[in-house]
Biotite code that builds the C-alpha atoms (Angstrom):
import biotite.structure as struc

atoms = struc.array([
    struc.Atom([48.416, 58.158, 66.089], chain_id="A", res_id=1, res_name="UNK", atom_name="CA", element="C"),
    struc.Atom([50.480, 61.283, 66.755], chain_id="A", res_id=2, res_name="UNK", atom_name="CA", element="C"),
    struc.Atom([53.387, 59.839, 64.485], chain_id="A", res_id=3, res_name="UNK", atom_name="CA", element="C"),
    struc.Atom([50.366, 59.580, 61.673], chain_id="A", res_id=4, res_name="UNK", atom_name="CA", element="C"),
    struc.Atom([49.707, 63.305, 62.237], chain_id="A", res_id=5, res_name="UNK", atom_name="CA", element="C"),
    struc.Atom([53.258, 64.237, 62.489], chain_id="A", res_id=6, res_name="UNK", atom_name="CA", element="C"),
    struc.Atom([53.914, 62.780, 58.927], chain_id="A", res_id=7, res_name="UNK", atom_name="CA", element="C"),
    struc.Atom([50.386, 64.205, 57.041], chain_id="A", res_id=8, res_name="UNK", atom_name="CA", element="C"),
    struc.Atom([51.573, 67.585, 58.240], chain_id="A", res_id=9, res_name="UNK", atom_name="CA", element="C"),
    struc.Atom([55.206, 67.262, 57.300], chain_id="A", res_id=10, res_name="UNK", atom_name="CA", element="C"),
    struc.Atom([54.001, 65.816, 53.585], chain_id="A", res_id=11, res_name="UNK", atom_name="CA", element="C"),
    struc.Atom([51.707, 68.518, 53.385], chain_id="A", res_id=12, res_name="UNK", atom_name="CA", element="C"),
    struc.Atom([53.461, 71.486, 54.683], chain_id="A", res_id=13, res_name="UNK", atom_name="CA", element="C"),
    struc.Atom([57.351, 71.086, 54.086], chain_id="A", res_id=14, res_name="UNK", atom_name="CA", element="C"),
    struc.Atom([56.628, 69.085, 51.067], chain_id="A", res_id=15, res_name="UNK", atom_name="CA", element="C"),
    struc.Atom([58.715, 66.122, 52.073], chain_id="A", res_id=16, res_name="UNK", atom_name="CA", element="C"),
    struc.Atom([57.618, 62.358, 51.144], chain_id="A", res_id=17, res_name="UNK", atom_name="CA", element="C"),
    struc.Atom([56.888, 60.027, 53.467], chain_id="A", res_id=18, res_name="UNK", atom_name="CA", element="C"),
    struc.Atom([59.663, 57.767, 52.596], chain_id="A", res_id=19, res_name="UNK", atom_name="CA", element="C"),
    struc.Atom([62.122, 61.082, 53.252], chain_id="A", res_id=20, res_name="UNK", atom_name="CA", element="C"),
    struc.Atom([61.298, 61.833, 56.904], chain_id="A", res_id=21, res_name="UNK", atom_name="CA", element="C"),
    struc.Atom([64.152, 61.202, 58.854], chain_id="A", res_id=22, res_name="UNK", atom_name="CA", element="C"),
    struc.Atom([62.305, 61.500, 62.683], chain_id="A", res_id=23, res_name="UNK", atom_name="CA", element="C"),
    struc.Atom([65.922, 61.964, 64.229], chain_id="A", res_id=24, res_name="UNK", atom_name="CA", element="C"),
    struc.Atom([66.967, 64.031, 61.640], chain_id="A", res_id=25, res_name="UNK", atom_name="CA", element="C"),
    struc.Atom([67.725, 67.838, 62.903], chain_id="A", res_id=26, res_name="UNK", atom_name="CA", element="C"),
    struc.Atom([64.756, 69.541, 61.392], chain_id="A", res_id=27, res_name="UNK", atom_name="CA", element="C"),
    struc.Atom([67.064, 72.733, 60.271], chain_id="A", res_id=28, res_name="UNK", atom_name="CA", element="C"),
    struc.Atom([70.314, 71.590, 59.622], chain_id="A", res_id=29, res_name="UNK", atom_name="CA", element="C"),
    struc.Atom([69.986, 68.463, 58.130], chain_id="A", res_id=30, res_name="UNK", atom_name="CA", element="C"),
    struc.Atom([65.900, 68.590, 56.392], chain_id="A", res_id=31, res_name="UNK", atom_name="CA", element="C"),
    struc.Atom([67.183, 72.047, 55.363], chain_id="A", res_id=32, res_name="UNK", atom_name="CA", element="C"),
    struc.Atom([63.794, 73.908, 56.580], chain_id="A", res_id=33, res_name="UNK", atom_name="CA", element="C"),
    struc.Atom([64.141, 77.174, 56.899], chain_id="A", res_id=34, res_name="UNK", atom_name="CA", element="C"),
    struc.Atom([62.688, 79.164, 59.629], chain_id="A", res_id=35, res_name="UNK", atom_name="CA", element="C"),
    struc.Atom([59.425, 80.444, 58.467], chain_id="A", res_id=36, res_name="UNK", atom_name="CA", element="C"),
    struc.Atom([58.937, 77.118, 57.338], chain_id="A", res_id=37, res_name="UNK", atom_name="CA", element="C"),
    struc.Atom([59.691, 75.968, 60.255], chain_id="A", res_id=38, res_name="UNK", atom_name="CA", element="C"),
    struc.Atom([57.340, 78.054, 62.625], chain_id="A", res_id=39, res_name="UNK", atom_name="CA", element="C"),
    struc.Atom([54.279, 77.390, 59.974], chain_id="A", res_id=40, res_name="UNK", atom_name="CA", element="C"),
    struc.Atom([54.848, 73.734, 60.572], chain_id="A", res_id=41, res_name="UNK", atom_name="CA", element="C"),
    struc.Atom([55.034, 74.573, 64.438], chain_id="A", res_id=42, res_name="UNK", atom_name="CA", element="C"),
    struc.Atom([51.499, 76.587, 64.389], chain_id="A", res_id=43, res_name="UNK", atom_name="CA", element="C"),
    struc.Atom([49.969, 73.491, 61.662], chain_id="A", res_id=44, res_name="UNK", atom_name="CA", element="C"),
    struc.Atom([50.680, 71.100, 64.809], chain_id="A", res_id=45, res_name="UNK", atom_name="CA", element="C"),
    struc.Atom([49.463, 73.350, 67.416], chain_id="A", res_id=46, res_name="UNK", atom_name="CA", element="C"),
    struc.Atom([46.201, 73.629, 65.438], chain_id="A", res_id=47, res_name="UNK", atom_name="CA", element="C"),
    struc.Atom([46.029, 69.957, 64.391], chain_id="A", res_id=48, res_name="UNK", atom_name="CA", element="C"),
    struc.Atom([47.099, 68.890, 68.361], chain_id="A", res_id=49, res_name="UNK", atom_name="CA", element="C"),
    struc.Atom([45.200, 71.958, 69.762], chain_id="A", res_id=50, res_name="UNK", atom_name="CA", element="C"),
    struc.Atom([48.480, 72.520, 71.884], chain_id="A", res_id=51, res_name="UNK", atom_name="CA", element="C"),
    struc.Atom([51.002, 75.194, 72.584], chain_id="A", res_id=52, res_name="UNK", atom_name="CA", element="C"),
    struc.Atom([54.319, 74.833, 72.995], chain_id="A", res_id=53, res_name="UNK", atom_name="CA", element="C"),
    struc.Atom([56.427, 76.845, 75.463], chain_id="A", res_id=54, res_name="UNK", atom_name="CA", element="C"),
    struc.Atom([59.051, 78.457, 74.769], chain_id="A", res_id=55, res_name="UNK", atom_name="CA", element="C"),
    struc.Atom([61.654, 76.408, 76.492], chain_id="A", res_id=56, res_name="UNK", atom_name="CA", element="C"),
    struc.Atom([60.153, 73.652, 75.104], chain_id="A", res_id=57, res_name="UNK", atom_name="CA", element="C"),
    struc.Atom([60.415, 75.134, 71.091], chain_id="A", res_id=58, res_name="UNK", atom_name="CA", element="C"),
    struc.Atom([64.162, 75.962, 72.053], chain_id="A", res_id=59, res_name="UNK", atom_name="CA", element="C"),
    struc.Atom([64.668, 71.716, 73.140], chain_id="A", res_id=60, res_name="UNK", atom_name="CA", element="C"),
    struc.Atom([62.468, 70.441, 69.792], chain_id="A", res_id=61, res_name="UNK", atom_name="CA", element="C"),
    struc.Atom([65.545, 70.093, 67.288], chain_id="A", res_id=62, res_name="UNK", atom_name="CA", element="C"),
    struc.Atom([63.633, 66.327, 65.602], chain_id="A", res_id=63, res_name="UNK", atom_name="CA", element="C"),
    struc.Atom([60.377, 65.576, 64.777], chain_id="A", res_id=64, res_name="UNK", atom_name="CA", element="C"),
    struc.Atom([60.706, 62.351, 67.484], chain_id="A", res_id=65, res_name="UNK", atom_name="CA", element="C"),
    struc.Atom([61.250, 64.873, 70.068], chain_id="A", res_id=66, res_name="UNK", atom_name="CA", element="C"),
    struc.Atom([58.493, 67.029, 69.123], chain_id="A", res_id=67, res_name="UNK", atom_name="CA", element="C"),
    struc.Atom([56.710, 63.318, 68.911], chain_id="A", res_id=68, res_name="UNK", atom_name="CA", element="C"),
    struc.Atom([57.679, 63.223, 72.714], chain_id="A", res_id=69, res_name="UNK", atom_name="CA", element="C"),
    struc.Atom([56.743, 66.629, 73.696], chain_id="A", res_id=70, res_name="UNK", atom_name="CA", element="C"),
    struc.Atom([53.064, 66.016, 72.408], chain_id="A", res_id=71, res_name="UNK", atom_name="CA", element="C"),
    struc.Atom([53.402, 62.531, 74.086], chain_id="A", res_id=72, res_name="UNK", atom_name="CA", element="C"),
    struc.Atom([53.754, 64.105, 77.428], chain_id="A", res_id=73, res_name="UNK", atom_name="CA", element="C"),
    struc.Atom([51.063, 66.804, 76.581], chain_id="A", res_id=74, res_name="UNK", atom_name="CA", element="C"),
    struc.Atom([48.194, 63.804, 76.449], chain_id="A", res_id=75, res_name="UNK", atom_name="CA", element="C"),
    struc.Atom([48.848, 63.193, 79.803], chain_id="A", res_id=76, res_name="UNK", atom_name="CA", element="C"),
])
């Protein structure tokens, strides 16, 4: 279900097709999303999740599996 999510939002807001994602790809370096792309993408999941993520834990999300595993653990 989160996965699901995790894809709509990446399709809709950094414009990538589903067949693209890479989840272990390094969201900066290697999808080539640039910061304010980036922290859109981060509030669009925050909304969509109703979630915030700390700080420490925005510094550790480099893929979308471990932001995946972040809102895993957030569920609990």
């Amino acid at each position: 279900m989160i996965r699901e999510k995790i894809i709509d939002l990446v399709e809709q807001s950094l414009e990538l097709n589903k067949e693209d994602i890479d989840f272990d790809a390094d969201l900066v370096n290697e999808l080539d999303i640039d910061s304010i792309d980036l922290l859109d993408f981060i509030m669009q999941v925050e909304d969509e999740f109703d979630v915030e993520f700390e700080e420490d834990e925005l510094d550790n999300i480099k893929t979308l599996n471990q932001m995946i595993e972040v809102l895993e653990s957030k569920e609990n």
